[in-house]
N, C-alpha and C positions, 0 to 999 in steps of 0.2 A: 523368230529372227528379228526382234525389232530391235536386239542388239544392235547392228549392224544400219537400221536406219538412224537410231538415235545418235550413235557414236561413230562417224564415220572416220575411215583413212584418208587424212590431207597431206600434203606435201607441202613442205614451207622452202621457198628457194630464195635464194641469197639477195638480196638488192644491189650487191657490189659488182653483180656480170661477171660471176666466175662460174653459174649454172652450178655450184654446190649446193644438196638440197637434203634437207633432215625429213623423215615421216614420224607422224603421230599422230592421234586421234583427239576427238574433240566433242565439245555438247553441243550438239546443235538447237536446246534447248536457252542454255546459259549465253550462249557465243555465236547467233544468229549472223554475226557482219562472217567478214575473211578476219583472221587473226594476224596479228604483227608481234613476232616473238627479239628481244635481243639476242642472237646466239654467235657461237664462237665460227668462223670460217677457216679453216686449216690452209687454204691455196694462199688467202693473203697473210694469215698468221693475224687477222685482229678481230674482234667483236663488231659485229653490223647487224643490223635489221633484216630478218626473213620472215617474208609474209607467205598469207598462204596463197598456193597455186592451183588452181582447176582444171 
């Protein structure tokens, strides 16, 4: 199972306070910090920053 320690499931939530939140996995090898993705937010209709949540 080291599957599962190496590549775990994060949740990235929105930084605009709409609590919209995308999952995906990650290296925790390559990507030791919290990640900060640009992605799209459908509540406000525009692209923002979601980082990852714990």
């Amino acid at each position: 199972m080291a599957r599962n320690e190496l590549r775990p499931v994060i949740k990235l939530r929105s930084t605009a306070g709409t609590g919209y939140t995308y999952v995906t996995r990650k290296n925790r090898r390559t990507t030791p910090d919290r990640l900060t993705l640009n992605k799209y937010d459908p509540i406000i209709r525009k692209h923002v920053e979601f980082r990852e949540d714990r």
